[in-house]
C-alpha positions in Angstrom: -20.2 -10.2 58.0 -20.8 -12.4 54.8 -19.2 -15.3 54.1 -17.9 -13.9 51.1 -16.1 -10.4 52.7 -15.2 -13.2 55.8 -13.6 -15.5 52.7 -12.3 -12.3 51.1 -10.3 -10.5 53.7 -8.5 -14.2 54.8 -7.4 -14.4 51.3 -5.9 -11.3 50.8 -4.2 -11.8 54.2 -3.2 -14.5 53.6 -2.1 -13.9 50.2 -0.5 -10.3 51.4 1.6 -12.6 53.9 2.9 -15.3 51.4 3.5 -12.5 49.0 5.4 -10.6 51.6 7.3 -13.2 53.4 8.5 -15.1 49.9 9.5 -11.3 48.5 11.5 -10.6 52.1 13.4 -13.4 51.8 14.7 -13.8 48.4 17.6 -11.2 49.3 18.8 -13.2 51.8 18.7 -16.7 49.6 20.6 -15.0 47.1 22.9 -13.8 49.3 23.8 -16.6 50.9 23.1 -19.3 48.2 24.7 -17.0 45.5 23.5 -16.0 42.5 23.5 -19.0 40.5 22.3 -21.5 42.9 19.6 -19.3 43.1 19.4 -18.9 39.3 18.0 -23.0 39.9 15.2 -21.6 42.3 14.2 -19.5 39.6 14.5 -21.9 37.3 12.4 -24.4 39.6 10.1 -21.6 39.9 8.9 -21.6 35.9 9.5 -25.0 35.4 6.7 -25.8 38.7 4.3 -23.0 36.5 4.8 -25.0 33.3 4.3 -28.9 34.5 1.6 -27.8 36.4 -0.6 -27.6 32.6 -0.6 -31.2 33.2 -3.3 -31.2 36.3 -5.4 -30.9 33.2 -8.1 -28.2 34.6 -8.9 -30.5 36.9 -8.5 -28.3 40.3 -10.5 -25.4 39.0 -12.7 -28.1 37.5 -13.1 -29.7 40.8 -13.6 -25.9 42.3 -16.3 -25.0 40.6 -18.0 -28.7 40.8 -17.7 -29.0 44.3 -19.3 -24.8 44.5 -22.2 -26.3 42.7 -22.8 -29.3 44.6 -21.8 -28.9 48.3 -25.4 -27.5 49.0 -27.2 -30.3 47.1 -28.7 -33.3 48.3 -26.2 -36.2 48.3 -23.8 -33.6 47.2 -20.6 -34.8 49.1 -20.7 -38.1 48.5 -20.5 -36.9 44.6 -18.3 -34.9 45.0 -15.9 -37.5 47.1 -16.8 -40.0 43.6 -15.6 -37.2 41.5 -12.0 -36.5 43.2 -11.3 -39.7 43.6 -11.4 -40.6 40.1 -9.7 -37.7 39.4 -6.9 -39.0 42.1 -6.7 -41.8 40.5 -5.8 -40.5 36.7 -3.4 -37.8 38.5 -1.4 -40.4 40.4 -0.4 -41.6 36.7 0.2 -38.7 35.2 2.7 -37.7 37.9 4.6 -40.8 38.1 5.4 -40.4 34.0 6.3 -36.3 34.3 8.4 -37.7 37.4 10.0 -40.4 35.8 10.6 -37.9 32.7 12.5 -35.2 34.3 14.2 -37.8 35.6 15.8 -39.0 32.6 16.5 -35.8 30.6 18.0 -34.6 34.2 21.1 -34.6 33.1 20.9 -33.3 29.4 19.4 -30.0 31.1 21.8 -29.6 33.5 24.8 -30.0 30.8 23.7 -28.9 27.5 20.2 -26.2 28.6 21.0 -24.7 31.9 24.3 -22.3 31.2 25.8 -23.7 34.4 29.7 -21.9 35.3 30.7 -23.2 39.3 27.5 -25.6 40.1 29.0 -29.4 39.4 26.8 -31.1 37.6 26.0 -33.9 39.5 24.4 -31.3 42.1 22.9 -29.8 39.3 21.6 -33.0 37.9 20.4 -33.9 41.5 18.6 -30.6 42.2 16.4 -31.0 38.8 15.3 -34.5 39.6 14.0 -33.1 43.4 12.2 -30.4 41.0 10.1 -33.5 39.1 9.3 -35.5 42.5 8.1 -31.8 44.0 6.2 -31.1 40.6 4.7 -34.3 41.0 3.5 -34.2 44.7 2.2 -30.5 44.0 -0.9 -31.6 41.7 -2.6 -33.5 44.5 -2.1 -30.3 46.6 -3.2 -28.6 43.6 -6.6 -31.0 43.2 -7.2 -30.2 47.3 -7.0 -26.5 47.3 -9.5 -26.7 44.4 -12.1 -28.3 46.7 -11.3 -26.9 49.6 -12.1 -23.1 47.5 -15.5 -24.4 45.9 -16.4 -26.0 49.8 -15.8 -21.9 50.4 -13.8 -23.0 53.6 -11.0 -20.5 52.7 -10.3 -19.5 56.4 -9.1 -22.8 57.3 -7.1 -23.0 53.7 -5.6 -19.3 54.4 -4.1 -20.5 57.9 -3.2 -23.2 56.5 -1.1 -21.5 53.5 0.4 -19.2 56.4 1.8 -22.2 58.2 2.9 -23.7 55.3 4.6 -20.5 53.6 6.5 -19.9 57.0 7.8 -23.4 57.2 8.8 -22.8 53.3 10.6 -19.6 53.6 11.7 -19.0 57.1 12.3 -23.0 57.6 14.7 -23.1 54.2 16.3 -19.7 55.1 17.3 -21.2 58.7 18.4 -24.1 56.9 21.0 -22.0 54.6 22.2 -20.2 57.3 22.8 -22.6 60.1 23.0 -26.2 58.9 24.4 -26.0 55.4 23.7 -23.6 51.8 24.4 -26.2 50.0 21.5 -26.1 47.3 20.9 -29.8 46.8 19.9 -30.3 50.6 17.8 -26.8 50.4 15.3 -28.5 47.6 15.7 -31.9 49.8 14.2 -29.6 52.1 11.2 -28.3 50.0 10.6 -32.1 49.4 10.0 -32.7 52.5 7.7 -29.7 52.8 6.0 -31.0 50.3 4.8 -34.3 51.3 3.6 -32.6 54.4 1.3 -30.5 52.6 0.0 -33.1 50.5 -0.8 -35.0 54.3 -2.4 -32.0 55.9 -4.3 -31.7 53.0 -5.6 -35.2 52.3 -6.6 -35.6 56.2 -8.5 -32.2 55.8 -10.5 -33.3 52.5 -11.6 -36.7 54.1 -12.4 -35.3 57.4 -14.8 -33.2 55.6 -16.3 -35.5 52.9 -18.7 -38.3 54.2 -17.3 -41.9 55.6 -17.5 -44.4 52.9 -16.7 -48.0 51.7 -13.4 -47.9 49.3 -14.3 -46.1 46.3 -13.7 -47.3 42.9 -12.3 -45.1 40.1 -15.2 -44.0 37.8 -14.8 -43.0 34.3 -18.9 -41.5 34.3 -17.8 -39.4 37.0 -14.5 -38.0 35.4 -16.9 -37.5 32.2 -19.3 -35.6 34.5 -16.1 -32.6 34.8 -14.2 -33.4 31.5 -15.8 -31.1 29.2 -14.6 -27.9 31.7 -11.6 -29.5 32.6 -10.7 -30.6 29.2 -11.0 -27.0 27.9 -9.7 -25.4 31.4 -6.7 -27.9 30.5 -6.1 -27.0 27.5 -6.6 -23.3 27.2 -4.1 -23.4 30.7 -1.2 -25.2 28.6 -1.4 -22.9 25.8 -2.0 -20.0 28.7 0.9 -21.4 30.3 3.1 -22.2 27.5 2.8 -18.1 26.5 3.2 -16.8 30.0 6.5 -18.8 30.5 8.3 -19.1 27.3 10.4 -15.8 27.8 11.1 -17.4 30.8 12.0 -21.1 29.8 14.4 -19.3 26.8 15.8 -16.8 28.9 17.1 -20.1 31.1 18.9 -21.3 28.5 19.7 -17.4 26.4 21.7 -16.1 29.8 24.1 -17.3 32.2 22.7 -18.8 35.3 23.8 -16.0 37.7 21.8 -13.6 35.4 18.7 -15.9 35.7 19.3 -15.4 39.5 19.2 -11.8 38.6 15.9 -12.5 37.0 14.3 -14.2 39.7 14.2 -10.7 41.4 12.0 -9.6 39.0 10.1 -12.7 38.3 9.7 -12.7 42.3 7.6 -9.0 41.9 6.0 -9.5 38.4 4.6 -12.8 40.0 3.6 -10.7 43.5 1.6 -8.2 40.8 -0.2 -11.0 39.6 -1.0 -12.5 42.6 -2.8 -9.4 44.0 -6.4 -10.8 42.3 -5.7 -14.5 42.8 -7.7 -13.8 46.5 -10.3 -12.2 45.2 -10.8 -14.3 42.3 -10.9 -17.7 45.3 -13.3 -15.3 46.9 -16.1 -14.3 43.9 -15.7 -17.2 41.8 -17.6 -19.7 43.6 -19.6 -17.0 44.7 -20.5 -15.6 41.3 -21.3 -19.3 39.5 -23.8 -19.9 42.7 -25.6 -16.4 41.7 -25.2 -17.3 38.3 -27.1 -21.1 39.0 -29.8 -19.2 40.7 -30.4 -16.4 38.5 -29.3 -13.9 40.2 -27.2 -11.9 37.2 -27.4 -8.6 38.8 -25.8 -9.4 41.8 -23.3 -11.3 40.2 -22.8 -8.1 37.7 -22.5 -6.1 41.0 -19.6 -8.0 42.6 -17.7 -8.8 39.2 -17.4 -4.5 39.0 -16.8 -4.2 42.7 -13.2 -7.0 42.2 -12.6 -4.5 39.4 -12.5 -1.6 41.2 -10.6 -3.3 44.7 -8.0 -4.7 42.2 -7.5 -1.4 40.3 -7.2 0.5 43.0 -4.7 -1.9 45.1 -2.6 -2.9 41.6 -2.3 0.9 40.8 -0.9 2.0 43.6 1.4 -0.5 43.6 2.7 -0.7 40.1 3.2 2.7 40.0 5.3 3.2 42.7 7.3 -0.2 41.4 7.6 1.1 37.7 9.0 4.6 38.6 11.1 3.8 41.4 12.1 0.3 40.1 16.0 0.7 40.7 15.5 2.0 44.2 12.8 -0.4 45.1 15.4 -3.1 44.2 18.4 -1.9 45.7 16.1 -0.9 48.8 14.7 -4.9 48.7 18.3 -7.0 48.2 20.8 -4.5 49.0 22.9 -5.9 45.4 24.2 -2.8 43.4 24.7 -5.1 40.4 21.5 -7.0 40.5 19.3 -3.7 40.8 21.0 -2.1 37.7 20.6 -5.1 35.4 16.8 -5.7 36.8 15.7 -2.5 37.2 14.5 -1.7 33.4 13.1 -5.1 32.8 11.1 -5.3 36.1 9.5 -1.4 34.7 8.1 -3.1 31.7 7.3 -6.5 33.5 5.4 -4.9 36.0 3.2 -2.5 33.8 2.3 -6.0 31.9 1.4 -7.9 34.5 -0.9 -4.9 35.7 -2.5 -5.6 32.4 -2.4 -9.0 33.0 -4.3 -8.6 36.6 -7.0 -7.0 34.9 -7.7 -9.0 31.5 -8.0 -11.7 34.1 -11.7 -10.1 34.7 -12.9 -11.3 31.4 -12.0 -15.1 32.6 -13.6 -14.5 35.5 -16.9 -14.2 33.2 -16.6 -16.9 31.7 -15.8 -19.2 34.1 -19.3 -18.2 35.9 -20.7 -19.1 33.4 -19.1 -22.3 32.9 -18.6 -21.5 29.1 -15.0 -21.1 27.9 -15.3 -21.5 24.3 -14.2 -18.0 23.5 -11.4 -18.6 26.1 -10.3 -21.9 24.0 -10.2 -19.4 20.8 -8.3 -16.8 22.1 -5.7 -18.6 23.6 -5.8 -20.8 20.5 -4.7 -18.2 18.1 -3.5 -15.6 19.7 -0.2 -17.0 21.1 0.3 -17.9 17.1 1.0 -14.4 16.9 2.4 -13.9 19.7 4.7 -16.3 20.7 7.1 -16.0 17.4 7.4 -12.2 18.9 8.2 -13.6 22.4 11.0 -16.1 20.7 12.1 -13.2 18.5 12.3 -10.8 21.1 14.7 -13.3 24.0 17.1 -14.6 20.9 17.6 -11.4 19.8 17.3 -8.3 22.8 17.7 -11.1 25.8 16.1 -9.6 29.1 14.9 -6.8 28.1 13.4 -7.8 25.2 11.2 -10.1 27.0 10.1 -7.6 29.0 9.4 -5.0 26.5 7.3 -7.5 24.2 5.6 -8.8 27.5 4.0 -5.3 27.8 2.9 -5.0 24.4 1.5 -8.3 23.8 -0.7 -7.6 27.2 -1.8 -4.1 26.1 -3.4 -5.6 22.9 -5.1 -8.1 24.3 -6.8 -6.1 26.2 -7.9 -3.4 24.1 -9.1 -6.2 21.6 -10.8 -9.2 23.6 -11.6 -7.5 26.9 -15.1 -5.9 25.0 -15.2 -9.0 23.0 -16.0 -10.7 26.2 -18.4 -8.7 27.6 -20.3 -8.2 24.3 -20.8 -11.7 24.8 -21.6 -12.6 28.3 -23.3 -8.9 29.4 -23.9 -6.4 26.9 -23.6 -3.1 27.5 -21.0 -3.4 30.4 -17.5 -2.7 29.0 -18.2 1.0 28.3 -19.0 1.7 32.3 -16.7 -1.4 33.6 -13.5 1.0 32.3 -15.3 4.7 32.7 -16.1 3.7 35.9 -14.2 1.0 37.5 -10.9 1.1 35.9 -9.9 4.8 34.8 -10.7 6.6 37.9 -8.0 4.8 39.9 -5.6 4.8 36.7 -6.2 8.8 36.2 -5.3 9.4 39.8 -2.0 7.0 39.5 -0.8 8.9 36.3 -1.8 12.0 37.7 0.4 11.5 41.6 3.2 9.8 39.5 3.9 13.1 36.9 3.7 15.4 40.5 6.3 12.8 41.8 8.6 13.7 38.5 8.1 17.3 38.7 9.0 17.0 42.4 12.5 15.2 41.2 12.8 13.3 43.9 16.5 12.0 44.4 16.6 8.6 47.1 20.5 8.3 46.3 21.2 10.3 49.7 19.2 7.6 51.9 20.1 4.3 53.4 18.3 1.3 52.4 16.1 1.3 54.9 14.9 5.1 54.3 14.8 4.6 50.9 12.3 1.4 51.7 10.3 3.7 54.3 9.6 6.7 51.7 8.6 3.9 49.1 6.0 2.7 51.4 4.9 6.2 52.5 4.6 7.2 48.8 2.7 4.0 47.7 0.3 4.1 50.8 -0.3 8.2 49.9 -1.3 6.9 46.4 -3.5 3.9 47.7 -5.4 6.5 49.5 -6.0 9.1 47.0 -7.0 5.6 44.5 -10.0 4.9 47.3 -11.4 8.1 47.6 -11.6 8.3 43.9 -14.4 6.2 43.8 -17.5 8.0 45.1 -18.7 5.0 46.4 -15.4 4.4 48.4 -15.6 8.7 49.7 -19.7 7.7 50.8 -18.9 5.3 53.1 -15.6 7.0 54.5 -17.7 10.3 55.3 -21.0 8.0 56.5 -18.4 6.2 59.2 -17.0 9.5 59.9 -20.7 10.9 60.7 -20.9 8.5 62.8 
């Protein structure tokens, strides 16, 4: 087996785990935290996604350095000349984002977050944990980067698994025998934290090459700034528009209501995080085909993602979209929360399916190492877009978030997705949706209209049923998604033959 399908299956086992076990426990958090100490999880949660712009590109930057220059001569030593620079300029960035969250903690806790039975020194206290967290997570940040382009993903997927269980499981034993008080839980994640970021440095210097006490280099932060710089800020504006319904919605709706929200944030994130193993997986791969010029083969695993990602995001969004209420009341067992999430997870979900797959086109790009047309896009698109995100929180809350979330991804595709491959391989586009994308889409809308004519009614089951038959249904449509592909139905009947 190839390192890549050996790199490939890790990740999405890995990835299937954290997804599962983060997803499995947020019932019981909000349970027995309550809704609005939750609602500061949540809040945590968006305000991790949006400081993290400030690592500047330079983890996928270091990535896709460290790809190109692990099998060179001398290569590790550059590559331990590059991160520490980079170190170096991140340890200063983090102790002014710190320092800053710090001292607006308490305007945010009195005057942004909508707070009812929190006090507000706890309040106050929980958000300045959030900064030192922030901070602490863009070294881990810089470390998975090289760890990915070193394409030792086994030994970061075990690692993630460790760590995600001492996260989840470790804070939920926490809550439930020790104390739910939500200060000590996000003491807790601090110290989790600094733990990862100790695992991890150990790992990268047991790896790169012994050396005398290296000196910060501005010629070797130079050598990565041009994709960083652009990574960095196509990310922020990236960021900025993927978590502005978020940030207003924080401050728009009470804080037991953003708890609410997390439910759905918890899945739309989960939807998105279905292609983040295979895009660890075929990026490094694809730029080292790309640096030998090898194009075909790169083409060839680029349509092969698309097809493992349309097929596994289908199946899944579907079932999610049309049974959203169940699946929610089925998940936390909360009456109250499923009915106000259930339409604004529907029109979350089908977005961020968009969203899974427009994240091909980047994909492209970042191979080749030329992100220009990524800097336009995200440039002047969220000018359009983000007065119809503000528009549509201030005015329709919730659900007009969600609503204009799936629109705004819907264009985007239709219009830059070709754009994109006009650019970097002609001629693909047409085949890349015939082909790769439609068959498994077909056969979702296709199982999904049988499932309305069928009228299914889950109101007569427990939970637990209800959970069961949500599974059975998804795994029925996963199936008929793989045979759809003629490729897939060769190899099933070839093993069978045999």
């Amino acid at each position: 087996m190839t390192r890549l399908k050996i790199n490939l299956i890790t990740n999405y086992i890995s990835q299937f785990y954290i997804t599962f076990i983060g997803v499995f426990m947020l019932p019981f958090y909000l349970k027995h935290l309550g809704a609005e100490a939750y609602g500061l999880v949540g809040f945590f949660i968006m305000l991790t996604s949006i400081m993290l712009l400030f690592d500047m590109g330079f983890s996928n930057a270091l990535a896709r350095e460290t790809a190109k220059l692990k099998d060179k001569e001398n290569g590790y030593l550059e590559i331990k000349n590059i991160l520490r620079s980079v170190e170096t300029l991140i340890s200063i960035l983090s102790v002014i984002v710190v320092l800053g969250i710090y001292l607006i903690s308490y305007w945010v806790a009195v005057d942004w977050l909508k707070v009812e039975t929190l006090s507000v020194e706890t309040t106050q206290s929980c958000i300045k944990l959030m900064g030192l967290i922030i901070g602490i997570k863009w070294f881990i940040s810089l470390y998975h980067g090289v760890i990915i382009g070193l394409e030792q993903q086994v030994w970061l997927n075990i690692y993630k698994i460790a760590i995600s269980t001492l996260k989840f499981v470790g804070g939920l034993l926490l809550i439930l025998y020790i104390t739910n008080d939500i200060f000590y839980f996000f003491v807790y994640q601090a110290v989790i934290a600094l733990l990862e970021f100790l695992v991890l440095t150990i790992k990268i210097y047991s790896v790169l090459p012994r050396t005398d006490f290296l000196k910060p280099s501005i010629n070797s932060i130079k050598t990565i700034a041009p994709f960083a710089l652009s990574f960095a800020y196509v990310s922020g504006v990236w960021i900025i528009y993927t978590q502005l319904d978020k940030l207003l919605l924080s401050h728009y709706i009470e804080l037991d209501k953003y708890g609410y929200f997390a439910l759905v944030t918890a899945v739309s994130n989960a939807i998105i995080q279905i292609s983040t193993p295979l895009s660890q997986a075929i990026l490094p791969r694809m730029t080292s085909l790309l640096s030998t010029g090898k194009k075909k083969e790169m083409l060839t695993i680029y349509r092969k993602g698309t097809q493992l990602v349309s097929i596994i995001i289908f199946s899944i969004v579907g079932i999610i979209s049309f049974f959203s209420y169940e699946f929610l009341y089925s998940w936390s067992g909360d009456i109250e929360a499923s009915l106000w999430a259930a339409p604004i997870l529907f029109w979350y979900a089908l977005g961020n399916a968009i969203l899974a797959l427009s994240a091909f086109q980047y994909y492209l790009q970042f191979a080749y190492g030329d992100l220009k047309y990524y800097v336009r896009f995200n440039t002047y698109f969220p000018i359009v877009a983000l007065p119809i995100v503000f528009y549509a929180v201030s005015n329709f809350s919730a659900i007009g978030a969600a609503v204009a979330w799936f629109f705004i991804q819907l264009v985007s595709f239709i219009l830059w997705t070709p754009f994109v491959h006009k650019q970097f391989a002609p001629g693909l586009h047409g085949k890349w949706i015939r082909n790769d994308i439609l068959p498994a889409l077909t056969m979702t809308v296709l199982y999904l209209l049988v499932l309305k004519l069928l009228n299914l009614d889950l109101h007569s089951f427990s939970r637990l049923e209800v959970f069961i038959i949500l599974v059975v249904l998804g795994s029925i449509l996963m199936f008929l998604n793989i045979i759809i592909y003629s490729n897939n139905r060769n190899k099933i009947f070839n093993y069978i033959k045999r």
